[in-house]
C-alpha positions as CSV (number, residue, x, y, z in Angstrom):
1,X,-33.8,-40.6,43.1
2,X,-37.4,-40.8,43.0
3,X,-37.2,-44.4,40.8
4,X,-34.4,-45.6,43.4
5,X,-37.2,-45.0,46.0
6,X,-39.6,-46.5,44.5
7,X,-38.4,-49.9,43.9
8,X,-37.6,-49.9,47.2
9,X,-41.3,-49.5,48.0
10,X,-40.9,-46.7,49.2
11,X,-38.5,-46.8,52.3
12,X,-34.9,-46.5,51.9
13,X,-31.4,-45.5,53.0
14,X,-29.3,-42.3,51.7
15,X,-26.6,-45.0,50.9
16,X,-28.6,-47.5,49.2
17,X,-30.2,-44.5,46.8
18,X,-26.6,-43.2,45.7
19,X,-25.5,-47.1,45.4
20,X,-28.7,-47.4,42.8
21,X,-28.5,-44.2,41.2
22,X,-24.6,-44.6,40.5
23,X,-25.0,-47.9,38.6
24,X,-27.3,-46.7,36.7
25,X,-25.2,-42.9,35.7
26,X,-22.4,-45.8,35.7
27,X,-24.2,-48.7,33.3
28,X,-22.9,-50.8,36.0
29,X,-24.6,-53.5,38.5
30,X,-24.4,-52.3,41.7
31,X,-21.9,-55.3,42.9
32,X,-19.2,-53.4,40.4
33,X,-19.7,-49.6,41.5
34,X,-16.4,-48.2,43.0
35,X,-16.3,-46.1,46.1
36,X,-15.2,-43.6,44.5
37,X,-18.4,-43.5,42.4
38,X,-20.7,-44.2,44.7
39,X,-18.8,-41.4,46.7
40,X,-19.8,-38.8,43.8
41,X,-23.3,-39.7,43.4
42,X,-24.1,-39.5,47.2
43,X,-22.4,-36.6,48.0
44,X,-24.1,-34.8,44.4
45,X,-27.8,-36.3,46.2
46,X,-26.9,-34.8,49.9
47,X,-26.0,-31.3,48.3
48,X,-28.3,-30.8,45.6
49,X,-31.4,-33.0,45.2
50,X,-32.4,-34.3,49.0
51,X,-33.2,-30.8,50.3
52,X,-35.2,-29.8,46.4
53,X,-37.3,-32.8,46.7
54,X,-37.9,-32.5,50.3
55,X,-38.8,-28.9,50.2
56,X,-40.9,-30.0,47.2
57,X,-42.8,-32.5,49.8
58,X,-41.9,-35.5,47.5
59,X,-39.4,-36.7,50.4
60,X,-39.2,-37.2,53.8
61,X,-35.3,-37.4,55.3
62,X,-34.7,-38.4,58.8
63,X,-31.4,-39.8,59.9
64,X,-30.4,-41.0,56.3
65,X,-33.1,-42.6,55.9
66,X,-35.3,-41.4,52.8
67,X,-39.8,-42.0,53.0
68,X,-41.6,-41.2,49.7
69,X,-44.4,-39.3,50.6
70,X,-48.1,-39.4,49.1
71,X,-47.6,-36.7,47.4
72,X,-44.5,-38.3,45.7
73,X,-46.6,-42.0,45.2
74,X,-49.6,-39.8,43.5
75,X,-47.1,-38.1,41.0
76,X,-47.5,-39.0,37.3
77,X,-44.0,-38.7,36.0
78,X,-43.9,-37.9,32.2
79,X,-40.9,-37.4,30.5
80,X,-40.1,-36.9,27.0
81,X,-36.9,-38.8,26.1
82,X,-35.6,-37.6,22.2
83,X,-33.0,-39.9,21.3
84,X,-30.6,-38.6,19.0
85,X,-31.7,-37.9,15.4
86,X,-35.6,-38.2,16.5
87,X,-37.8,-35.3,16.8
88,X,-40.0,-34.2,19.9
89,X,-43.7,-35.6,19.4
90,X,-44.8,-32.0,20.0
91,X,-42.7,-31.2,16.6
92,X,-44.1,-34.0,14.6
93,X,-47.5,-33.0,15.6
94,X,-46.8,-29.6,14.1
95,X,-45.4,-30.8,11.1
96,X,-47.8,-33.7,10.5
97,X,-50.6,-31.0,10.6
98,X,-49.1,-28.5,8.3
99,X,-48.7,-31.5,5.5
100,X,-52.2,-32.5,6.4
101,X,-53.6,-29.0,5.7
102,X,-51.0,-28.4,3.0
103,X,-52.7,-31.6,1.2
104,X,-56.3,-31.2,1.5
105,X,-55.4,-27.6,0.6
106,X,-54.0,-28.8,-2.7
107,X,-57.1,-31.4,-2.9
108,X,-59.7,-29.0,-2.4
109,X,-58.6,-26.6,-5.2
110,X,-58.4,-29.4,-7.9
111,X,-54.7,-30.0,-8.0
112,X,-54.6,-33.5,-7.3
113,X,-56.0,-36.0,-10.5
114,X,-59.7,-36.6,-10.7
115,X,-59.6,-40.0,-8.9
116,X,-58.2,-38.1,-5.2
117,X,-61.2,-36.3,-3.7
118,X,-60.6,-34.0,-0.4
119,X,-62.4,-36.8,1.5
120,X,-59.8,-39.3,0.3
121,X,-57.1,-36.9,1.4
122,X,-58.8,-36.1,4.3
123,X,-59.2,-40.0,5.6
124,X,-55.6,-40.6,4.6
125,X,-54.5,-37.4,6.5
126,X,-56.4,-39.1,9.8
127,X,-55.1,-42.3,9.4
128,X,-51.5,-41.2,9.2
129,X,-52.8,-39.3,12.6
130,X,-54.3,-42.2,14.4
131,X,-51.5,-44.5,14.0
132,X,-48.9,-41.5,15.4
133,X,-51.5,-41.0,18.2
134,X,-51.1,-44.8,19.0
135,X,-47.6,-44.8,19.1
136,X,-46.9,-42.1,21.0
137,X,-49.5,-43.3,23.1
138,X,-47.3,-46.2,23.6
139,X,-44.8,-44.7,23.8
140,X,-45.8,-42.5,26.2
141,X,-46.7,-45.6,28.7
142,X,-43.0,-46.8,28.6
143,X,-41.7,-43.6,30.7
144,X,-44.8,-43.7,33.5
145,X,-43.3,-43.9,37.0
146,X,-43.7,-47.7,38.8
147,X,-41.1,-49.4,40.8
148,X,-40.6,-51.9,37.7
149,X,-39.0,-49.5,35.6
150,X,-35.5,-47.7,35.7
151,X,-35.6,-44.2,34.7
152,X,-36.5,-43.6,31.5
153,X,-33.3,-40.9,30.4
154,X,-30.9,-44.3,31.3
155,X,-32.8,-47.0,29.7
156,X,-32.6,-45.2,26.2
């Protein structure tokens, strides 16, 4: 709902929200969403998520008309979408570090050949960190909130 709102810079109708927010559930341009669906998405909006984001000051509804508040245009969305048969970042982290400490580990009690020194292991390790930092740094970008973007969860 939020995204719907803010490509429309931030004023818009009830009607036009559910008509955005079905063809995206829908994978459909807007021109080909049924009543029926468009039905089911506004009437999901008016019971459940109108009066939550209100009440969370993120909205202002008067006479099905929808405002974003300030509150709402200072909010830094961040979602983590996992597509299937990917890991959370927070997971890889976790991983990454036990391998990294598992290695130098390993290193620093002389069970790696003469040539690989801790510090070798050590650089590699931060490397291998550095570029995982930069992508999920880029990542991360790709599912900030702007009014160019459709939501993140139905883009992937």
């Amino acid at each position: 709902m939020l995204y719907a709102c803010n490509q429309a810079n931030g004023r818009t109708k009830l009607s036009d929200v559910a008509e955005q927010v079905a063809a995206w559930e829908y994978g459909k341009p807007i021109d080909e969403i049924t009543s029926t669906e468009r039905k089911r998405v506004y009437t999901s909006i008016q019971q459940h998520h109108l009066s939550k984001l209100e009440d969370a000051g993120l909205l202002e509804v008067a006479n099905g008309n929808i405002r974003i508040t300030d509150k709402a245009e200072n909010l830094d969305v961040y979602l983590e979408i996992v597509p299937e048969k990917n890991i959370p970042w927070a997971t890889y982290y976790l991983g990454l570090a036990a391998i990294g400490a598992f290695s130098v580990g390993i290193a620093h009690v002389g069970w790696l050949p003469d040539a690989v020194s801790v510090s070798v292991v050590a650089a590699l390790f931060a490397s291998v960190l550095a570029v995982s930092a930069a992508i999920h740094s880029i990542e991360s970008r790709q599912m900030t909130f702007s009014a160019a973007d459709v939501p993140p969860e139905v883009s992937r």
